[in-house]
C-alpha positions as CSV (number, residue, x, y, z in Angstrom):
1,X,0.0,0.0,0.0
2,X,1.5,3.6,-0.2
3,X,-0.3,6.8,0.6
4,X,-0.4,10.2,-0.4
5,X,-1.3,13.9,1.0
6,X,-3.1,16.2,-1.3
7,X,-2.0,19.4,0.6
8,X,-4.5,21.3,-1.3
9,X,-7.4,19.6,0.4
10,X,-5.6,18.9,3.4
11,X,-7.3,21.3,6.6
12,X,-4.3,20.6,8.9
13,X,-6.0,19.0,11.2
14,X,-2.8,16.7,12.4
15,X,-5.7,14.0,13.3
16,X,-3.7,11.9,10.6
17,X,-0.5,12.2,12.9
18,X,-2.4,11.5,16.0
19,X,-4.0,8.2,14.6
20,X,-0.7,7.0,13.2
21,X,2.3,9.0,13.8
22,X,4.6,6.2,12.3
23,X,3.2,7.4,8.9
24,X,2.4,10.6,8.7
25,X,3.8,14.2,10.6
26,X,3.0,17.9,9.5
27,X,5.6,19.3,7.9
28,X,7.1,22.5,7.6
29,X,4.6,23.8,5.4
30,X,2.2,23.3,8.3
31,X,0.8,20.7,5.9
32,X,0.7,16.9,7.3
33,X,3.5,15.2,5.3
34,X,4.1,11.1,4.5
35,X,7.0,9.5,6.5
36,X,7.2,5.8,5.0
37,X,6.1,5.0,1.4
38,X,5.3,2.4,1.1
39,X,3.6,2.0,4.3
40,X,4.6,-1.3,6.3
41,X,2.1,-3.9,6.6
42,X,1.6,-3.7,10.4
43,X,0.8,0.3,10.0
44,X,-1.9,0.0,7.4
45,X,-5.6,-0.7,9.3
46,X,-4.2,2.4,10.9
47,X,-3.3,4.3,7.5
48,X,-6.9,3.1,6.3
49,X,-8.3,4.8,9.6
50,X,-6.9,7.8,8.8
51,X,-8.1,8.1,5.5
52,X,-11.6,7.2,6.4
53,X,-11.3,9.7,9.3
54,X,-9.8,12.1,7.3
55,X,-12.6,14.9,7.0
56,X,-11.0,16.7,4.2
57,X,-10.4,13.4,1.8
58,X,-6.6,14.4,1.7
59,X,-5.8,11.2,2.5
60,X,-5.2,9.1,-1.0
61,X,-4.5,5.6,-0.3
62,X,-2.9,3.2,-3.8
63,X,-2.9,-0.6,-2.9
């Protein structure tokens, strides 16, 4: 699986970083980032919660 941030839908939030902080971080841009691509198999049901939880649909998830 790998994952991507559309930072132009993306509201900042950080509730990506606080559901799995092993993936994703904000960034300098103030702008949640992607930290491991692609994302390890123990850290996806928590990448997929993101996304769903994601209220912005920023989250883009590519099996």
């Amino acid at each position: 699986m790998e994952v991507s941030i559309d930072t132009s839908l993306c509201s900042a939030c950080e509730l990506c970083c606080d559901l799995c902080p092993e993936v994703f971080e904000m960034g300098d841009d103030g702008y949640a980032t992607v930290l491991k691509n692609p994302v390890p198999a123990e850290l996806e049901d928590d990448v997929r919660d993101a996304a769903d939880s994601c209220s912005s649909g920023a989250i883009m998830i590519s099996e």
